[in-house]
C-alpha positions as CSV (number, residue, x, y, z in Angstrom):
1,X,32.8,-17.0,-93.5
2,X,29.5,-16.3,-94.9
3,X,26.7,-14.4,-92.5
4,X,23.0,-13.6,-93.1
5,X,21.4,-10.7,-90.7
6,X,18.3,-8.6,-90.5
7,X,17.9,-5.5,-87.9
8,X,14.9,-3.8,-86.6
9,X,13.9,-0.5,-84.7
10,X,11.3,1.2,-83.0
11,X,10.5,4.0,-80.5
12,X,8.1,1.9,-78.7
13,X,5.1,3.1,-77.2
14,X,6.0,5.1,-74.3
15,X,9.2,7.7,-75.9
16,X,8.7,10.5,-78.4
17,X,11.7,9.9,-80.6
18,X,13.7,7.1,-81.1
19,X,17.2,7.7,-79.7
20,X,18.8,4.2,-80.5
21,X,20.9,3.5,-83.6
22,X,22.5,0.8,-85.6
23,X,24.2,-0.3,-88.5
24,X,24.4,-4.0,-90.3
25,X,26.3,-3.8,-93.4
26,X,28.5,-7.5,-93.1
27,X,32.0,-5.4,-92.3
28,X,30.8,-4.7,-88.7
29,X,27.2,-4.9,-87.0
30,X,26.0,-2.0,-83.9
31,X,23.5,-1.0,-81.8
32,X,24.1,2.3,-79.7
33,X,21.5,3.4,-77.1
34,X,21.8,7.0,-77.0
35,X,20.9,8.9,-72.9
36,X,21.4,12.7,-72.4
37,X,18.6,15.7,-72.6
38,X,15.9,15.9,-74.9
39,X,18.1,15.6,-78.6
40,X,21.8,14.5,-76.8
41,X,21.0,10.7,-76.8
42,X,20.0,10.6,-80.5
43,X,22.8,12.9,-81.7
44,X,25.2,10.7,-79.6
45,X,23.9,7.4,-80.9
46,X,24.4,8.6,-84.5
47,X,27.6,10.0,-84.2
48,X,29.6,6.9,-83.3
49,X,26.8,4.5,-86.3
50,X,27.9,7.0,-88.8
51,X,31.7,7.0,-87.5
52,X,31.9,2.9,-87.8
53,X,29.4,2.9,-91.1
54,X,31.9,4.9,-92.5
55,X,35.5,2.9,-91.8
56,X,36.8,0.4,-94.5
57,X,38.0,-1.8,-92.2
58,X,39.6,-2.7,-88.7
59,X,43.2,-3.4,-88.4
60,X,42.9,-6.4,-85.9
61,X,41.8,-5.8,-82.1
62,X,43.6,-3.3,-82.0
63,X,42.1,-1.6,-84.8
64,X,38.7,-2.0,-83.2
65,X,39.4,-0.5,-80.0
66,X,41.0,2.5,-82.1
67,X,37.7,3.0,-84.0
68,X,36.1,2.9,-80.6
69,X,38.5,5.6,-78.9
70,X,38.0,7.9,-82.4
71,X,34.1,7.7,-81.5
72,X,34.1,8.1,-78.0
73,X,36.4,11.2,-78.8
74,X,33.9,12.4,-81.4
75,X,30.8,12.6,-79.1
76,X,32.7,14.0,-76.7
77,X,34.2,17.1,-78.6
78,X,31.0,17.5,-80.0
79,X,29.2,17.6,-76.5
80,X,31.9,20.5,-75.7
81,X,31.0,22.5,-78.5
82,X,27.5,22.3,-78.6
83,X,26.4,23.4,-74.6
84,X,22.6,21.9,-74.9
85,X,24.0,18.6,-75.6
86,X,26.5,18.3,-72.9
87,X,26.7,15.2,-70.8
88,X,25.4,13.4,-73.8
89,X,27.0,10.2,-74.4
90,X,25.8,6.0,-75.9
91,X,26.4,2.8,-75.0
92,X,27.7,0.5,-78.2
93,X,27.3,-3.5,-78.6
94,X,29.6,-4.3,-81.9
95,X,30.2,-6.9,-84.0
96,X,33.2,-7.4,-86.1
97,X,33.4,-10.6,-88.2
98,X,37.0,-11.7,-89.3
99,X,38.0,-14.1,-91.8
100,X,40.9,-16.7,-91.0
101,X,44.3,-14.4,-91.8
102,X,48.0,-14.0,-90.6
103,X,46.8,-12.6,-87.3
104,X,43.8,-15.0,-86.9
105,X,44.0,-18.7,-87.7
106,X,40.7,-19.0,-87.7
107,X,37.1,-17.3,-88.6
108,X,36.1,-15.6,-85.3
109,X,34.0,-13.0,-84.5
110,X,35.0,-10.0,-81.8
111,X,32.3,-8.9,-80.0
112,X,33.2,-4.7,-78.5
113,X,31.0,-3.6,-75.3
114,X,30.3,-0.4,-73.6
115,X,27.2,0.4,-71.5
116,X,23.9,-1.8,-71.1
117,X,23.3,-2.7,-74.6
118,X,23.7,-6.6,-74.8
119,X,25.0,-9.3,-76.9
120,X,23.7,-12.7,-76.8
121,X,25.2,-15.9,-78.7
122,X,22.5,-18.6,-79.9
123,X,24.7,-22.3,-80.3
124,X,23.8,-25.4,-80.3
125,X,20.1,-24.4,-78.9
126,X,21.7,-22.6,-76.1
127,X,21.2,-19.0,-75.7
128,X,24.3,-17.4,-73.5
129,X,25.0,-13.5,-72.4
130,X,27.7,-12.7,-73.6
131,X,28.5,-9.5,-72.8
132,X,28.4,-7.9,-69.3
133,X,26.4,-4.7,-68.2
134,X,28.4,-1.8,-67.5
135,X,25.6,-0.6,-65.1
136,X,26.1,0.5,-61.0
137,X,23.7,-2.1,-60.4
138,X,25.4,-5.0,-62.9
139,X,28.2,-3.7,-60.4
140,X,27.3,-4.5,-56.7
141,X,25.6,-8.0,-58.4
142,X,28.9,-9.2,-60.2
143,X,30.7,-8.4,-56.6
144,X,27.8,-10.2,-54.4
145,X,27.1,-7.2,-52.5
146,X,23.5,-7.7,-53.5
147,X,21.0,-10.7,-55.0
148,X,19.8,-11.0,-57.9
149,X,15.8,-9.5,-56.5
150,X,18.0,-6.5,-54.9
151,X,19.1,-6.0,-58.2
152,X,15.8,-6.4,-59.9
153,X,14.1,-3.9,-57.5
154,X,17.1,-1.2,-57.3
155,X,16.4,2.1,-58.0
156,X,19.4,2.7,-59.6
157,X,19.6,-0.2,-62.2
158,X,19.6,2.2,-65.5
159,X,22.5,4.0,-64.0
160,X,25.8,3.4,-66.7
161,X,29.1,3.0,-64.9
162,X,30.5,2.9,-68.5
163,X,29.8,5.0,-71.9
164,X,30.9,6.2,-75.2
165,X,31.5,10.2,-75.1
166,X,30.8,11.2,-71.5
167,X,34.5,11.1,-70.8
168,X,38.0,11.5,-73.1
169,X,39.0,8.3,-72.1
170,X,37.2,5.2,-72.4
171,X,37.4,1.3,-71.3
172,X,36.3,-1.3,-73.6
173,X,35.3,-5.0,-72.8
174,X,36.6,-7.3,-75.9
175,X,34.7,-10.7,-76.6
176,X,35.8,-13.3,-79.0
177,X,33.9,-15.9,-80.3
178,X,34.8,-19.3,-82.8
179,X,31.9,-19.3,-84.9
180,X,30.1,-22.5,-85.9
181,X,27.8,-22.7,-89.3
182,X,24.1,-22.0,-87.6
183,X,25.4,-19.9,-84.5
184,X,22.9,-16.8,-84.5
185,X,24.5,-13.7,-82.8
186,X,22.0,-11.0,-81.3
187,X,23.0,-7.6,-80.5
188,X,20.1,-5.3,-79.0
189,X,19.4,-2.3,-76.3
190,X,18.1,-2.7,-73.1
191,X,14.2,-1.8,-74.7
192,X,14.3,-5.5,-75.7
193,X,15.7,-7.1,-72.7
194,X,13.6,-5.0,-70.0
195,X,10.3,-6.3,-71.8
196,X,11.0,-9.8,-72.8
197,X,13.2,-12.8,-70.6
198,X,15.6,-15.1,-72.2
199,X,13.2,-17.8,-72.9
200,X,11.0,-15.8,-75.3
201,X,14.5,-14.3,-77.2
202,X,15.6,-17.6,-77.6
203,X,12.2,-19.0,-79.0
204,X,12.5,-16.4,-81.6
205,X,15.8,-17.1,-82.8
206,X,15.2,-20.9,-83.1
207,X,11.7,-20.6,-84.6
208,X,13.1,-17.3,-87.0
209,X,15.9,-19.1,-89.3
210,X,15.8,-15.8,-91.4
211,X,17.4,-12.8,-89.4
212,X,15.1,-10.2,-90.3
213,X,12.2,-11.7,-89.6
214,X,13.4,-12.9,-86.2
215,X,14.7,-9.1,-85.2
216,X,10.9,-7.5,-86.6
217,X,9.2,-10.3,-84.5
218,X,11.9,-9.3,-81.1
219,X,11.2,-5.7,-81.8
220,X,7.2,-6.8,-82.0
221,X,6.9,-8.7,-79.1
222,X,8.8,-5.9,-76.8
223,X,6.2,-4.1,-77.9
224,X,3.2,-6.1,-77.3
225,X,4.6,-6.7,-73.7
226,X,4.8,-2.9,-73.1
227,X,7.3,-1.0,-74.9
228,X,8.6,1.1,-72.6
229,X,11.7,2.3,-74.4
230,X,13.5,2.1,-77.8
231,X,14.1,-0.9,-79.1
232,X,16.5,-2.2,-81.2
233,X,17.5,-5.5,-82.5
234,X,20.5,-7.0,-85.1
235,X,20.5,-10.6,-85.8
236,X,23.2,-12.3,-87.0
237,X,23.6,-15.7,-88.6
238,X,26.6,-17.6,-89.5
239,X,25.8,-19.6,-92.3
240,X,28.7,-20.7,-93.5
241,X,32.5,-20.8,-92.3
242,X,35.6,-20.8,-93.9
243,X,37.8,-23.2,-92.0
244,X,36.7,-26.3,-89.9
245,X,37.0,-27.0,-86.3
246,X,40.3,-28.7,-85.4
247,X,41.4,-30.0,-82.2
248,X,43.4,-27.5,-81.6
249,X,40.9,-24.5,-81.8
250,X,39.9,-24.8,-78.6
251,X,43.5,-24.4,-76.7
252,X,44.2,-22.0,-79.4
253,X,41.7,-19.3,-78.5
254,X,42.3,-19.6,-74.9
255,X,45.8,-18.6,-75.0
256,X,47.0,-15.9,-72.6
257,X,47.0,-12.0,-74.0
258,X,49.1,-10.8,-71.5
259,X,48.8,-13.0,-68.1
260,X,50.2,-16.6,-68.8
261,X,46.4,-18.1,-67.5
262,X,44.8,-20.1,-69.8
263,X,41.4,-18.8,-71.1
264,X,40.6,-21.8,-72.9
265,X,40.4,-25.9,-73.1
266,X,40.4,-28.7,-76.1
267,X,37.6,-29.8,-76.5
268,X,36.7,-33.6,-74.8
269,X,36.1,-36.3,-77.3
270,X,32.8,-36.6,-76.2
271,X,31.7,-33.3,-76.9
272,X,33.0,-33.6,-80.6
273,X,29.3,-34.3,-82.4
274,X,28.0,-31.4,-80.0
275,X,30.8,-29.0,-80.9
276,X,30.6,-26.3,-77.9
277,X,31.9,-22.3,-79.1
278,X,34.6,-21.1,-76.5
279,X,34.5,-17.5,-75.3
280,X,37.1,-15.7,-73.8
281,X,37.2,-11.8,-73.0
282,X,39.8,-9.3,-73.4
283,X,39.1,-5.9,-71.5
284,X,41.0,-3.2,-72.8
285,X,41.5,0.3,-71.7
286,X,44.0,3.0,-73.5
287,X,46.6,2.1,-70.5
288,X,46.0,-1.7,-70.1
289,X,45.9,-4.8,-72.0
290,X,44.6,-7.7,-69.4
291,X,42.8,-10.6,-70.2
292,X,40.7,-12.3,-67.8
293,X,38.1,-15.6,-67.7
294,X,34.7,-14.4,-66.1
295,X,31.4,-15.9,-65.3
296,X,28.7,-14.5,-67.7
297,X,26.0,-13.5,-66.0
298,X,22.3,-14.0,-66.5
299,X,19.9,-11.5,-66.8
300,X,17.2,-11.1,-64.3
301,X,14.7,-12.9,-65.3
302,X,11.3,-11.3,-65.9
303,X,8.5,-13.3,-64.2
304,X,11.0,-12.8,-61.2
305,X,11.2,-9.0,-61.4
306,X,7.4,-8.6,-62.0
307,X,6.6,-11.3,-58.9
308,X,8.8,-9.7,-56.7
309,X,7.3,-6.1,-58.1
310,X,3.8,-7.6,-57.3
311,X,5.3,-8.7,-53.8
312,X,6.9,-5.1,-52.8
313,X,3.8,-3.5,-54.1
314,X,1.4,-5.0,-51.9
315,X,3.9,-4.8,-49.0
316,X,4.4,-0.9,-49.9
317,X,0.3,-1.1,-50.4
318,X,-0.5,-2.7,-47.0
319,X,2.3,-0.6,-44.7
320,X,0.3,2.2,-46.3
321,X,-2.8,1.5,-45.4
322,X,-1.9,0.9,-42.2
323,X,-0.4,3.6,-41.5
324,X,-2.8,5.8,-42.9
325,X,-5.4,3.5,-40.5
326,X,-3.1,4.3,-37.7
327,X,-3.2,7.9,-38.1
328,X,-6.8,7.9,-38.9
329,X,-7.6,6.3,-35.5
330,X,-5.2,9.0,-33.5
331,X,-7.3,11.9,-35.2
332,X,-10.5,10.7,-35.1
333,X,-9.6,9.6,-31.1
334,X,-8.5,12.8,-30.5
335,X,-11.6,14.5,-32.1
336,X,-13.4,12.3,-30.5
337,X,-12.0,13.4,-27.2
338,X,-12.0,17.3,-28.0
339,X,-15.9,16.6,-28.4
340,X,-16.8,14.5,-25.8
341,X,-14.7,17.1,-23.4
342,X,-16.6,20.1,-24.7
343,X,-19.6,21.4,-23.5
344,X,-22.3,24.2,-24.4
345,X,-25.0,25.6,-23.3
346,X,-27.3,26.6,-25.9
347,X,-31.6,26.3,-27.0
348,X,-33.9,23.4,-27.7
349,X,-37.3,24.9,-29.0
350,X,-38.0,27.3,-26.5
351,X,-36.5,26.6,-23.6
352,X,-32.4,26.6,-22.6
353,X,-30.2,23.3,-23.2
354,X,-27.4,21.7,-22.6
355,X,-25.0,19.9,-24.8
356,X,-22.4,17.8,-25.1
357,X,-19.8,18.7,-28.0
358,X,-19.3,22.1,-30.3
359,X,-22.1,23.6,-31.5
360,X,-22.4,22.6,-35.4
361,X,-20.7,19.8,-34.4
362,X,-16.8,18.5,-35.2
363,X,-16.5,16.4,-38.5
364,X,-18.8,13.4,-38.0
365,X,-19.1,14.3,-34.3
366,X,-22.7,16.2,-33.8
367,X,-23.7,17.4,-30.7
368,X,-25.5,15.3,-27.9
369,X,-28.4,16.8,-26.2
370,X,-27.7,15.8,-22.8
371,X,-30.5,18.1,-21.1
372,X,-33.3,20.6,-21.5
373,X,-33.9,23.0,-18.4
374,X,-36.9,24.5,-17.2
375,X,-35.6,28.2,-17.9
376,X,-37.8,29.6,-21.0
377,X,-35.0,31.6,-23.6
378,X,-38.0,34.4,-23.6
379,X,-37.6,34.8,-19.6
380,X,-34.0,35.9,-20.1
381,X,-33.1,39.7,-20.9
382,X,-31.9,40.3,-24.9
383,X,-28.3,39.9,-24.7
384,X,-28.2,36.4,-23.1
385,X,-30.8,35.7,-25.7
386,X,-28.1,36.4,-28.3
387,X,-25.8,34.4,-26.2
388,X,-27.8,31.5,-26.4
389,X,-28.5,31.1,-29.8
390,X,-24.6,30.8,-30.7
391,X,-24.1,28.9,-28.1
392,X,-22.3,29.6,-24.8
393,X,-19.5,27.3,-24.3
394,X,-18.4,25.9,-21.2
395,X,-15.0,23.3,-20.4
396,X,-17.6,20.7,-18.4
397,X,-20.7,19.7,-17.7
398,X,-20.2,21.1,-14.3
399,X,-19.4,24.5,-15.6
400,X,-22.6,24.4,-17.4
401,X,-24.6,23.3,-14.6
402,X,-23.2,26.4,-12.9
403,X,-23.8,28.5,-15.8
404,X,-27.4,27.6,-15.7
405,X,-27.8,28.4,-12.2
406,X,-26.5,31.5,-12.8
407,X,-28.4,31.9,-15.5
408,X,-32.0,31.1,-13.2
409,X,-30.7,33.5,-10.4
410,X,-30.5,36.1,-13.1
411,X,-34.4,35.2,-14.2
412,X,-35.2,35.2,-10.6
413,X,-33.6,38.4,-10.2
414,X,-35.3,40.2,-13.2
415,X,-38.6,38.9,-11.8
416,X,-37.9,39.7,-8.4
417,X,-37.5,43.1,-10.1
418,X,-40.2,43.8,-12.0
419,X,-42.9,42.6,-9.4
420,X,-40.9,44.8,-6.8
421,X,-41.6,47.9,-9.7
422,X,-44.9,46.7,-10.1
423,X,-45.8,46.9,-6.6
424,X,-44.2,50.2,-6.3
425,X,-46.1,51.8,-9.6
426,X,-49.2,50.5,-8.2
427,X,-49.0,52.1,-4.6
């Protein structure tokens, strides 16, 4: 089996450092999306690419799932001896190519999966999901507990239920594929499949016949279309295989792991000029070896997240401004009532006023001349001039009717007085 492939990374536009790693040498193909603190996520990422860069070779599945176990222990020792980096841990997408031997009777390619980090398969213009996301979210969809807009619009849709190094023990999901000349393998992290949908990625890979030009124009594209997080892409072509299909290929990679089921089918006559690739899935954990045939889910598309988005948005906008309307309207009633209520008794020009409202007024609520007496400010002694000029308030308009009256039997009064003194000085 002869394979081409081209790889391709970037920080994007939004993150400071670029915690995603990879390796495509032809003896196995990665791409490990790194999470934890500042540094953790890149030290994590690089620990398990330089473990797997480093290995000769795989003894068969089970060799693989060993290589996986030595990694996930590596980043986890090292997150114990190191305290800033604990918690650290990666997700890992991996390819491993193997050539028709004793244990495989055909060319096949295993695909290893942990995390969010996706592998798609490109056959016969068809562009499938492969792998499964280990996510809380991928979760409650793959259990029908919530629709595919829930899932789009949970909070919680980054969170791993699965990762290398956060734990001692690890459970890896093992995909095989039968390869057919021109099948195009992608492995990538979730900064390419949060900014581009399945249509654009498969455009790519049909229009991009060479590998590395078809992962630098992914990587571009996410990008362009906003480039939220790391991105990283490995493109893998088949362009030549070893042995050719024969009808028993099909049966023969479905045969039961450990079960009895049968995974696979042979292929119907009809179908032989448009030669389908099987896959079947073996999950394997260090206490279990099951094997199971499972729907492959589709991604959320991203025209449905962003209408949806655009749909809770405005929702979110409108209950907003409503709400903010609402409470508006209770304040300003209630202002409006504290001023209308209020009362004082205070000067226009030169002669005493009443007035509805606080002196100064309340917010947009000024005061409301409601009447101008006949008592002149200068008729009344000093101190209720004082008064007067701030403003003597009163809880009604009858109570400053009544404060006005008073206030004329005290002007009386004084006069009452002073002609009485008057009349007195002068006899």
């Amino acid at each position: 089996m002869r394979l081409e492939w081209g790889a391709a990374t970037d920080k994007g536009l939004v993150r400071t450092m670029n915690q995603d790693s990879m390796v495509a040498n032809g003896k196995v193909f990665a791409v490990a999306d790194g999470m934890g603190g500042h540094f953790g996520g890149e030290v994590a990422s690089k620990i398990v690419v330089d473990f797997l860069t480093k290995l000769e070779g795989f003894a068969g599945k089970q060799g693989l799932f060993e290589a996986v176990k030595e990694a996930n222990v590596a980043v986890f020792e090292h997150s114990l001896t190191t305290p800033e980096l604990s918690g650290m841990g990666t997700t890992l997408t991996m390819l491993v190519p193997f050539e028709a031997n004793e244990e495989f009777d055909r060319d096949l390619l295993e695909i290893l999966s942990v995390g969010d980090s996706r592998a798609y398969l490109l056959h016969d213009l068809d562009l499938i999901q492969v792998t499964e996301d280990h996510t809380y979210v991928g979760e409650l969809l793959r259990s029908g507990r919530i629709s595919v807009q829930d899932a789009s619009m949970h909070r919680a849709k980054h969170v791993l239920t699965r990762a290398v190094g956060v734990e001692p023990d690890i459970e890896v999901d093992l995909w095989e594929i039968e390869p057919y000349e021109g099948d195009v393998i992608l492995l990538c992290s979730d900064g390419l499949t949060n900014e581009l949908v399945e249509p654009q990625i498969r455009k790519v890979l049909i229009e991009h016949k060479d590998p590395q030009s078809a992962a630098e124009e992914l990587v571009s594209m996410a990008k362009k279309s906003g480039g939220s997080d790391n991105i990283t892409v490995v493109v893998v072509r088949v362009a030549e295989i070893s042995s050719l299909p024969s009808d028993s290929r099909g049966t023969a990679l479905g045969r039961d792991v450990g079960s009895g089921s049968q995974l696979g089918r042979r292929a119907d006559p009809a179908e032989q000029e448009r030669p389908k690739s099987p896959l079947s899935r073996i999950s394997i954990s260090t206490n279990t070896r099951r094997a199971a045939i499972t729907a492959i889910p589709s991604p959320i598309p991203k025209r449905e997240v962003q209408r949806t988005s655009l749909i809770m948005k405005m929702i979110r906008t409108t209950l907003f401004v409503l709400a903010v309307a609402v409470v508006a309207a209770v304040v300003a009633g209630v202002i409006d009532l504290y001023a209308k209520n209020s009362y004082y008794v205070g000067t226009s020009g030169k002669y005493v006023a009443i007035y509805q409202g606080r002196k100064g007024g309340v917010l947009w609520f000024d005061p409301k001349l409601v009447k101008v007496t006949s008592v002149q400010l200068s008729s009344v002694n000093q101190a209720r001039q004082v008064e007067l000029n701030s403003g003597v308030v009163e809880p009604s308009l009858s109570a400053a009717n009544l404060f006005i009256s008073n206030l004329m039997s005290e002007v009386n009064s004084q006069k009452q007085f002073q002609t009485t003194s008057t009349t007195l000085g002068s006899g």
